[in-house]
C-alpha positions in Angstrom: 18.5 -72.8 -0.7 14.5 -73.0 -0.1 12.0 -70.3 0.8 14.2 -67.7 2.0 16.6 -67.9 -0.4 13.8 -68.2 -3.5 11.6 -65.3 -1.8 15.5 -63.0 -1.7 15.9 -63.7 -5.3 12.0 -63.3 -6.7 12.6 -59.6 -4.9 15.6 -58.9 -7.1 14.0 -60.0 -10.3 11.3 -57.7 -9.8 13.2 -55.4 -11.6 15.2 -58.0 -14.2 15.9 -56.3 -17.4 18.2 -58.8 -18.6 18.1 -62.5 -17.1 16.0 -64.7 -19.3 16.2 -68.2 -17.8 16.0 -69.0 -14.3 17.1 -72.9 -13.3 16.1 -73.6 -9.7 16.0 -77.7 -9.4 16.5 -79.5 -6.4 16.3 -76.5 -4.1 14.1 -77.4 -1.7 11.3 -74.4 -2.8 8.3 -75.1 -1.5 4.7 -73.3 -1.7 5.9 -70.2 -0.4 9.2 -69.8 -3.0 6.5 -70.6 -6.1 4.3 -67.7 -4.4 7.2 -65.2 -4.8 8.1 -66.4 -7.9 4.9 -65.6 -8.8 4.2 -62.4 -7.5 7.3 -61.2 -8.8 6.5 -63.0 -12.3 3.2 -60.4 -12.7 5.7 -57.4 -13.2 8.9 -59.0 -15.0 8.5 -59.1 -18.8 12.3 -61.0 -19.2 11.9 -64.2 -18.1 11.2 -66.6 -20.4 12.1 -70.4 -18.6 11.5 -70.7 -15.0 12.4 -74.6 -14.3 11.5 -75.4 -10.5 12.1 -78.8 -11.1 12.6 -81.6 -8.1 11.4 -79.4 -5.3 8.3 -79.5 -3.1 5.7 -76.9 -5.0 2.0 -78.2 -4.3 -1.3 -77.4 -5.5 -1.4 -74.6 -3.5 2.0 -73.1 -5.5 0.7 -74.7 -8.5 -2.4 -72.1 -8.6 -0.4 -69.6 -7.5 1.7 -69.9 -10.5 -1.5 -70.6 -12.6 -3.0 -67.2 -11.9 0.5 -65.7 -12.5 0.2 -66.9 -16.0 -3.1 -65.0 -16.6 -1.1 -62.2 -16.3 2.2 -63.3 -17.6 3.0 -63.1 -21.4 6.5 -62.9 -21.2 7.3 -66.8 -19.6 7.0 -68.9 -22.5 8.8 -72.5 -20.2 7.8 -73.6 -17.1 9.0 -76.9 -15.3 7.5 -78.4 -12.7 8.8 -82.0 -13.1 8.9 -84.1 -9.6 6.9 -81.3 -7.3 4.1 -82.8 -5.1 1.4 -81.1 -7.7 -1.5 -83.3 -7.8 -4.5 -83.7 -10.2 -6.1 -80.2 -9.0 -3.2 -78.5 -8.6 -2.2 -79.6 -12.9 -5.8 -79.0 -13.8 -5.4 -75.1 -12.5 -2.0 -75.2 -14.4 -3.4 -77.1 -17.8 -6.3 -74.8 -17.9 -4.5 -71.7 -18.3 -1.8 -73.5 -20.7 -4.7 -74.2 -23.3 -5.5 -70.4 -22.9 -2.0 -69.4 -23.8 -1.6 -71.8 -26.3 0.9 -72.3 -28.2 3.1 -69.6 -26.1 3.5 -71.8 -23.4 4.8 -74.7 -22.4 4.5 -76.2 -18.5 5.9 -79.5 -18.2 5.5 -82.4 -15.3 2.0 -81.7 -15.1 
């Protein structure tokens, strides 16, 4: 559960050849979780649905994860439903969707 746990598991993935969904709701992740996720998201090319749903990601995770999808062309699913994300934080996020349009989706933004 949380940080420590989402940072432990964003280390592992690093090197994912095979996992291609990751469901992580009501985990208590916060800003520092979506950051690993993130990081670790620049290098993995498996992952297709990421769904952080229910935890407490802000703005600050929020463009975090944006500028992960800049470089990102694998995750095509990204759920962010009932974070603390607020209009700056889903503008960073929408921004880079209409970029990647139609190969991805972020929803709860």
């Amino acid at each position: 559960h949380g940080d420590h746990g989402a940072q432990a598991l964003a280390e592992m993935l690093r090197h994912n050849h095979t996992l291609e969904a990751l469901v992580l709701q009501k985990n208590n992740i916060t800003d520092r979780g979506a950051e690993a996720f993130a990081e670790m998201l620049k290098s993995n090319h498996t992952l297709t649905v990421l769904d952080l749903m229910v935890n407490n990601i802000t703005d600050h995770g929020a463009q975090a994860i944006a500028e992960m999808l800049k470089e990102n062309h694998t995750l095509t699913t990204l759920y962010l439903n009932e974070n603390n994300i607020s209009d700056r934080g889903a503008k960073a996020l929408r921004d880079v969707a209409k970029e990647r349009r139609p190969h991805i989706s972020i929803r709860g933004i």
